[in-house]
Residue, then its C-alpha position, 0 to 999 in steps of 0.5 A: x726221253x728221244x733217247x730211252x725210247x730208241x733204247x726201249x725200241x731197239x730192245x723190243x726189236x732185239x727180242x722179237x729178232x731173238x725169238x724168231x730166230x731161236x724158234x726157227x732153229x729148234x724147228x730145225x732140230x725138231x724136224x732133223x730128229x723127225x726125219x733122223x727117226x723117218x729114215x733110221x739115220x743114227x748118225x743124223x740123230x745124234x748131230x742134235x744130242x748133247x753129249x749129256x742128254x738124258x731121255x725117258x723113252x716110250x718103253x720107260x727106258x733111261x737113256x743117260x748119255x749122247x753114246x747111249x742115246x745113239x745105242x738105243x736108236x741104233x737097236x730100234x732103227x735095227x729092229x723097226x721101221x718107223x714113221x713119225x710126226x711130231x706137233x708142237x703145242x707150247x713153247x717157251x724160251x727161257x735164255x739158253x733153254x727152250x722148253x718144247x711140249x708136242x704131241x706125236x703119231x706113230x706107226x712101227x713096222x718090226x722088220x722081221x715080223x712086219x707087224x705093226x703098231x700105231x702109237x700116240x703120245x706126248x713128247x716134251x725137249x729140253x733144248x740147251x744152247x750150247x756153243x751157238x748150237x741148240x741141241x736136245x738136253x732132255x726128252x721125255x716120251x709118253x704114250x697116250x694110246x697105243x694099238x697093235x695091228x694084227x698082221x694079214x696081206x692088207x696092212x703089212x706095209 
Protein backbone atom coordinates (compact mmCIF):
# COMPACT_ATOMS: atom_id res chain seq x y z
CA UNK A 1 0.00 0.00 0.00
CA UNK A 2 3.39 2.35 1.25
CA UNK A 3 4.36 1.45 -2.17
CA UNK A 4 1.19 2.75 -4.50
CA UNK A 5 0.81 5.66 -2.92
CA UNK A 6 4.59 6.74 -3.59
CA UNK A 7 3.56 5.87 -7.12
CA UNK A 8 0.44 7.74 -7.01
CA UNK A 9 2.50 10.77 -5.50
CA UNK A 10 5.44 10.71 -7.84
CA UNK A 11 2.73 10.52 -10.61
CA UNK A 12 0.85 13.50 -9.45
CA UNK A 13 4.26 15.50 -8.95
CA UNK A 14 5.21 14.27 -12.63
CA UNK A 15 2.09 16.05 -14.01
CA UNK A 16 2.31 19.20 -11.86
CA UNK A 17 6.07 19.27 -13.25
CA UNK A 18 4.74 18.78 -16.84
CA UNK A 19 2.13 21.15 -16.66
CA UNK A 20 4.30 23.82 -15.29
CA UNK A 21 6.89 23.24 -17.80
CA UNK A 22 4.91 23.07 -20.88
CA UNK A 23 2.95 26.32 -19.54
CA UNK A 24 6.15 28.16 -19.40
CA UNK A 25 7.24 27.21 -22.70
CA UNK A 26 4.13 28.22 -24.99
CA UNK A 27 4.27 31.36 -22.75
CA UNK A 28 7.49 31.73 -24.65
CA UNK A 29 6.32 31.09 -28.06
CA UNK A 30 3.34 33.16 -27.50
CA UNK A 31 5.60 36.16 -26.40
CA UNK A 32 8.43 35.44 -29.03
CA UNK A 33 5.50 35.64 -31.81
CA UNK A 34 4.50 39.16 -29.85
CA UNK A 35 7.76 40.57 -30.06
CA UNK A 36 8.39 38.82 -33.63
CA UNK A 37 5.02 41.19 -34.80
CA UNK A 38 6.20 44.17 -32.47
CA UNK A 39 9.27 44.60 -34.20
CA UNK A 40 8.58 42.91 -37.78
CA UNK A 41 11.28 39.96 -37.41
CA UNK A 42 10.08 37.51 -40.00
CA UNK A 43 12.76 35.59 -39.13
CA UNK A 44 12.03 35.52 -35.62
CA UNK A 45 8.59 34.44 -36.26
CA UNK A 46 9.17 31.76 -38.20
CA UNK A 47 11.53 30.18 -35.52
CA UNK A 48 7.80 28.90 -33.69
CA UNK A 49 6.07 27.78 -36.98
CA UNK A 50 5.61 24.27 -38.01
CA UNK A 51 6.49 23.56 -41.19
CA UNK A 52 3.00 22.67 -41.87
CA UNK A 53 1.11 25.17 -39.84
CA UNK A 54 -2.00 26.47 -41.16
CA UNK A 55 -3.47 29.82 -40.17
CA UNK A 56 -6.71 31.83 -40.73
CA UNK A 57 -5.69 35.62 -40.42
CA UNK A 58 -7.85 38.80 -39.78
CA UNK A 59 -8.39 39.39 -43.51
CA UNK A 60 -9.79 35.79 -44.01
CA UNK A 61 -6.57 34.95 -45.72
CA UNK A 62 -5.52 31.13 -45.73
CA UNK A 63 -2.00 30.51 -44.80
CA UNK A 64 -0.94 26.72 -45.54
CA UNK A 65 2.48 26.38 -44.86
CA UNK A 66 5.67 27.53 -42.72
CA UNK A 67 6.92 29.40 -46.46
CA UNK A 68 3.50 31.01 -46.88
CA UNK A 69 3.44 32.00 -43.45
CA UNK A 70 6.55 33.88 -43.57
CA UNK A 71 5.38 35.47 -46.93
CA UNK A 72 2.60 36.77 -45.52
CA UNK A 73 4.41 38.24 -42.55
CA UNK A 74 7.09 39.53 -44.85
CA UNK A 75 4.33 41.63 -46.98
CA UNK A 76 2.24 42.96 -43.55
CA UNK A 77 5.99 43.96 -41.74
CA UNK A 78 6.48 45.45 -45.32
CA UNK A 79 3.67 47.37 -45.22
CA UNK A 80 2.53 48.26 -41.61
CA UNK A 81 4.08 49.01 -38.38
CA UNK A 82 2.55 47.12 -35.74
CA UNK A 83 1.95 46.88 -32.05
CA UNK A 84 0.41 44.24 -30.27
CA UNK A 85 -0.67 41.99 -27.02
CA UNK A 86 -1.98 39.17 -26.75
CA UNK A 87 -3.95 37.92 -23.26
CA UNK A 88 -4.32 34.48 -22.77
CA UNK A 89 -8.01 33.41 -21.44
CA UNK A 90 -7.80 29.23 -21.47
CA UNK A 91 -5.54 26.66 -21.86
CA UNK A 92 -5.47 23.43 -22.10
CA UNK A 93 -2.76 20.55 -22.61
CA UNK A 94 -3.94 17.73 -24.23
CA UNK A 95 -0.33 15.18 -24.55
CA UNK A 96 1.74 16.97 -27.35
CA UNK A 97 -1.01 19.38 -28.15
CA UNK A 98 -1.63 22.50 -26.18
CA UNK A 99 -4.78 24.39 -27.06
CA UNK A 100 -4.58 28.19 -26.31
CA UNK A 101 -7.57 30.83 -26.61
CA UNK A 102 -6.39 34.74 -26.24
CA UNK A 103 -7.84 38.02 -26.71
CA UNK A 104 -5.69 40.85 -28.45
CA UNK A 105 -5.22 44.62 -29.10
CA UNK A 106 -3.94 46.11 -32.09
CA UNK A 107 -2.76 49.35 -33.47
CA UNK A 108 -1.58 49.26 -37.29
CA UNK A 109 0.41 51.86 -38.54
CA UNK A 110 0.61 51.79 -42.91
CA UNK A 111 4.35 52.92 -43.43
CA UNK A 112 3.31 55.04 -46.41
CA UNK A 113 0.27 56.49 -45.71
CA UNK A 114 1.02 56.58 -41.69
CA UNK A 115 -2.87 55.77 -40.97
CA UNK A 116 -3.91 53.76 -38.41
CA UNK A 117 -6.38 51.38 -37.24
CA UNK A 118 -6.88 49.91 -34.08
CA UNK A 119 -7.80 46.34 -33.74
CA UNK A 120 -9.28 43.93 -31.31
CA UNK A 121 -10.17 40.18 -31.39
CA UNK A 122 -9.97 36.63 -30.55
CA UNK A 123 -6.57 34.50 -31.34
CA UNK A 124 -6.93 30.65 -30.82
CA UNK A 125 -3.14 28.34 -31.30
CA UNK A 126 -2.90 25.07 -31.68
CA UNK A 127 0.88 24.31 -30.47
CA UNK A 128 2.03 20.45 -31.52
CA UNK A 129 5.29 19.29 -29.53
CA UNK A 130 7.38 18.50 -32.19
CA UNK A 131 11.15 17.03 -31.53
CA UNK A 132 11.02 18.64 -27.96
CA UNK A 133 10.10 22.08 -29.55
CA UNK A 134 6.30 23.64 -29.28
CA UNK A 135 5.64 25.29 -32.34
CA UNK A 136 2.35 26.83 -33.86
CA UNK A 137 0.53 24.10 -35.75
CA UNK A 138 -2.79 26.18 -36.04
CA UNK A 139 -3.83 29.79 -35.55
CA UNK A 140 -6.92 31.15 -36.23
CA UNK A 141 -7.67 35.19 -35.73
CA UNK A 142 -11.01 36.93 -35.43
CA UNK A 143 -11.76 40.25 -35.17
CA UNK A 144 -14.02 41.64 -32.55
CA UNK A 145 -14.14 45.33 -33.38
CA UNK A 146 -11.93 47.34 -35.62
CA UNK A 147 -11.70 51.27 -36.06
CA UNK A 148 -9.81 53.37 -38.66
CA UNK A 149 -8.05 56.49 -37.07
CA UNK A 150 -8.41 59.46 -39.44
CA UNK A 151 -4.97 60.54 -40.25
CA UNK A 152 -3.87 64.54 -38.69
CA UNK A 153 -0.67 65.70 -36.96
CA UNK A 154 -2.17 64.49 -33.31
CA UNK A 155 -2.40 60.76 -33.91
CA UNK A 156 0.27 59.98 -36.70
CA UNK A 157 2.75 58.11 -34.54
Amino acid sequence: MLLSNRNILANSLFKIMYTRITLERIRQVRETFQLAENTGDVELASTIFAHDIIAVSPDKKIIKSKQAGIKYLRARFTTYDIQINYESQSIKINGDFVYEWATYHQETIHKQTREKQLENGRVFWLYHKKEEKWLQQYVVWSKTEAQQLPFNRANNG
